[in-house]
N, C-alpha and C positions, 0 to 999 in steps of 0.2 A: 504494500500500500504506500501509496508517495506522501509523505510529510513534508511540509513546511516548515522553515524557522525564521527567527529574525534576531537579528542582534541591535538591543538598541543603543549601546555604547560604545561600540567602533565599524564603522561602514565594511571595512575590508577586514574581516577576521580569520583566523584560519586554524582547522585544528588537524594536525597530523596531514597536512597535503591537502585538505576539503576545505576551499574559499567561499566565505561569503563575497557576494557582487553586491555591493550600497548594503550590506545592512540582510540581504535575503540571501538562504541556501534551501534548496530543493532536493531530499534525496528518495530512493524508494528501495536500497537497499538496506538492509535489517540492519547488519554490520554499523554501518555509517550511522544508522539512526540511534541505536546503544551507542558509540562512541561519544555522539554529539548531547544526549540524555545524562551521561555518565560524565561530561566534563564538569570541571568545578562552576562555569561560569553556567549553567543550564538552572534556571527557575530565579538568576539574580541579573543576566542580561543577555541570555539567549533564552528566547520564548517559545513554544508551538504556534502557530497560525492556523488556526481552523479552518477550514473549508465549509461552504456554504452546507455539505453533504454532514458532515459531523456535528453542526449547528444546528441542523436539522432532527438527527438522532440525537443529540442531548436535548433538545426539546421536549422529543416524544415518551422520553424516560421520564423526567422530571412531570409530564401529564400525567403518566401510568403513577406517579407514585403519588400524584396528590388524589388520584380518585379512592373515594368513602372506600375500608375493606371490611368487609365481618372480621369481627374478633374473634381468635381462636378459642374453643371454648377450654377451659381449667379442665385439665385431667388429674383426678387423685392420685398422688403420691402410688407407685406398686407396695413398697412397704417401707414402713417408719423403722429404722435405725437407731432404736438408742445405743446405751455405753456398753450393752453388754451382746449387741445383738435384735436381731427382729423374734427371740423369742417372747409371745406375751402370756406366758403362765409362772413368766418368774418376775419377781421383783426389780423394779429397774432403777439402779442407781442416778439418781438426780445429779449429784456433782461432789466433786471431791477439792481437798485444799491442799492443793503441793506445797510442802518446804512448812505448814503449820505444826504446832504443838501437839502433841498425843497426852 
């Protein structure tokens, strides 16, 4: 898929051999696009540039999540855990005090 970039603090930049021209680099190979994601200067002065097509699909996402959902309904617990176990014919210790007096 071809990505866009823009550099907006130096027109001609360049990383490992790949130039931007004024400011934009266009690439669509994978490689190049990690390299250029991965540089230090990536989300502080080199940007993405979205295309009308990804503007578009982050729209349609952001719809789908504002429409009303049913709420999941609460499923009971399969079984309570206490300290000694899910046995319930024995006594279940409530709590105890580490490092207290006897």
């Amino acid at each position: 898929m071809k990505r866009s970039y823009s550099c907006n603090k130096y027109k001609s930049y360049s990383i490992r051999n790949h130039y931007f021209k004024n400011g934009l680099f266009e690439t669509d190979d994978p490689d190049v696009q990690r390299l250029i994601e991965g540089a230090d200067g990536y989300g502080v002065f080199i940007h993405p540039v979205e295309t009308p097509e990804e503007v578009a699909a982050m729209k349609e996402i952001e719809e789908k999540a504002a429409l009303p959902q049913e709420p999941e309904p609460d499923e009971p617990p399969i079984a309570v855990q206490g300290a000694r176990g899910t046995m319930s014919n024995k006594t279940v210790r409530k709590g105890q005090v580490i490092g207290g007096k006897k």
